[in-house]
C-alpha positions in Angstrom: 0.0 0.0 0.0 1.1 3.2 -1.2 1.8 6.6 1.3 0.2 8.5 -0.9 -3.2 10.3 0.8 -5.7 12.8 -0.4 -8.2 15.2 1.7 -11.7 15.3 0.1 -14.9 17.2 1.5 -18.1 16.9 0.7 -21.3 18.1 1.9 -24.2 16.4 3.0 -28.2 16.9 2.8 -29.8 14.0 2.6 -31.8 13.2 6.3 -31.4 9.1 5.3 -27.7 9.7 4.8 -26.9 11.9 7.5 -28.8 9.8 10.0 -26.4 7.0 8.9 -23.0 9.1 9.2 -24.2 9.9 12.8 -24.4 6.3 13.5 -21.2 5.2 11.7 -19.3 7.7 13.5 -20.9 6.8 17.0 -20.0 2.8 16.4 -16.3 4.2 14.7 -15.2 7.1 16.8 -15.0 9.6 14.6 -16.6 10.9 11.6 -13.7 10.2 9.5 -12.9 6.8 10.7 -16.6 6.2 9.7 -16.3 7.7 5.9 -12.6 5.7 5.5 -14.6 2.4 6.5 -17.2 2.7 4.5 -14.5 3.9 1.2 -12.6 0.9 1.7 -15.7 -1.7 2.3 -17.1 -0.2 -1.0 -14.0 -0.1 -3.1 -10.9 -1.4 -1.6 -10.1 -4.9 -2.1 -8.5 -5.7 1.5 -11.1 -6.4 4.3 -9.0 -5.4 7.0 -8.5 -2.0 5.6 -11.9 -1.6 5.8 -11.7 -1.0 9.8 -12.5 -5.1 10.7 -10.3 -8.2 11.7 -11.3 -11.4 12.0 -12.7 -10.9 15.7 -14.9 -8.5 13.9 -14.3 -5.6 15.8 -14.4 -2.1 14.5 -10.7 -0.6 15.1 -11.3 1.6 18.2 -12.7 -1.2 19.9 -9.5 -3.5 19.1 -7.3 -0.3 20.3 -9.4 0.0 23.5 -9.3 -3.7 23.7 -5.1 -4.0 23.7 -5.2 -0.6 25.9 -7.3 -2.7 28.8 -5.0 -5.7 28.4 -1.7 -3.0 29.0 -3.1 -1.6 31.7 -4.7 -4.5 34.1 -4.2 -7.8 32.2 -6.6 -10.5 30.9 -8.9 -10.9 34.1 -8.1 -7.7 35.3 -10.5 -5.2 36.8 -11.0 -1.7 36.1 -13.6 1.0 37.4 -15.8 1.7 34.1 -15.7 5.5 35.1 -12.1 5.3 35.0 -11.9 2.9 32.1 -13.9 5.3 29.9 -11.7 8.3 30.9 -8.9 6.3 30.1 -10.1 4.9 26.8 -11.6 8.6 25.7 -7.7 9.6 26.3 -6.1 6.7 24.6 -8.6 7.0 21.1 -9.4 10.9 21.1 -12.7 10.6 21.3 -15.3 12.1 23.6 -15.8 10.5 26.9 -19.8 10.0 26.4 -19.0 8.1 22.9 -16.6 6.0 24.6 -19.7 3.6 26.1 -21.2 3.6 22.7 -18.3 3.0 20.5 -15.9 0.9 22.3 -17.8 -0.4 25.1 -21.0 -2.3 24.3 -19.3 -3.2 21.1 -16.5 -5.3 23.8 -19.3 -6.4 25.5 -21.1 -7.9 22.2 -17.9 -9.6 21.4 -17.5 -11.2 25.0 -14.4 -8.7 25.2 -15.1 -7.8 28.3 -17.8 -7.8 31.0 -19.3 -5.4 32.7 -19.6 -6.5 36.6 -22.2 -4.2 38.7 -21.1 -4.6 42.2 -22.8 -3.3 45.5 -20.7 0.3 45.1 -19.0 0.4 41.8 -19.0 -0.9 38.2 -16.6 -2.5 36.9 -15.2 -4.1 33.9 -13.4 -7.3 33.8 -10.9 -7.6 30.7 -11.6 -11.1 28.4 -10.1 -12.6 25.5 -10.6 -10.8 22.2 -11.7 -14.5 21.2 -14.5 -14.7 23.3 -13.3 -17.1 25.5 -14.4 -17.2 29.2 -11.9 -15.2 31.7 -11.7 -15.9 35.2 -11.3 -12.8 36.9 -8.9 -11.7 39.2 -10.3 -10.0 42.3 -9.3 -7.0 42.7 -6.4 -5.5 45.1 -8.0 -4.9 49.3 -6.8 -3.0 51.7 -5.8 -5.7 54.8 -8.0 -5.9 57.9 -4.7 -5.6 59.8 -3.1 -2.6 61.2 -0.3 -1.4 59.2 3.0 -1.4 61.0 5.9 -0.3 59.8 9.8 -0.1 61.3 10.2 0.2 64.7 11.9 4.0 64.5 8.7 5.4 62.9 6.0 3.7 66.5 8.6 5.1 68.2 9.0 9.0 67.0 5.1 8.4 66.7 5.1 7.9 70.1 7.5 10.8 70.9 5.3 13.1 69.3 1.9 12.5 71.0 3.7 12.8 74.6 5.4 15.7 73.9 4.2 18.8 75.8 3.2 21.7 73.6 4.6 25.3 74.4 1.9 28.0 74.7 
């Protein structure tokens, strides 16, 4: 494949048509992403050009994807709040498209699940092939006290007997 690239604009009235570009660009992340898809799917010869692997995926999702795995590992856990901020970052897209786009499209795919807890919402990182995952729970904090050296209990110590000047 060639470097060579070309800008083209074009303006659009149909309703039918734009209704259609607003729904590409939600399930692509961006507008342009959207009209290079559907380009290639309609006259390019390579499938995976046309923004699709084998796992079917649209690209952004397969970026998001990899960009879970990197940051917590297959089974891994992540806030979804955080993971869409994250994501949003990652694929320069809006924050709210994030769910749309990359999200439920994840979900559809068994990518990832999304586990609703008693105070949060999560998502659990799969397989891009689908496969089950058995997640890892999450770090805790211990139910024991935290102690640390000896020197820092006893300047601790020091501290709260020490009379204060007035």
């Amino acid at each position: 494949m060639s470097e060579k690239s070309r800008v083209a604009k074009a303006t659009v009235r149909d309703e039918r048509i734009l209704q259609a570009l607003e729904e590409a660009e939600d399930e692509h992340g961006s507008l342009a992403d959207a009209v290079r898809h559907a380009i290639t799917a309609t006259y390019g010869e390579d499938t995976n050009d046309a923004g699709l692997n084998d796992t079917g995926l649209p690209v952004k999702a397969r970026e998001a994807h990899g960009k879970l795995v990197e940051l917590t590992g297959v089974g891994g856990r992540l806030e979804l709040d955080t993971a869409e901020s994250l994501l949003a970052n990652h694929l320069n897209i809006a924050k709210e498209a994030v769910r749309r786009t990359v999200i439920h499209e994840l979900k559809k795919a068994n990518a990832i699940v999304v586990h609703q807890g008693i105070h949060s919402v999560s998502v659990v990182v799969g397989r891009l092939d689908g496969e089950d995952v058995e997640p890892r729970e999450p770090p805790t904090a211990s139910a024991a006290p935290a102690t640390g050296s000896g020197e820092a209990r006893k300047r601790l110590e020091e501290l709260s007997n020490a009379e204060v000047a007035r």
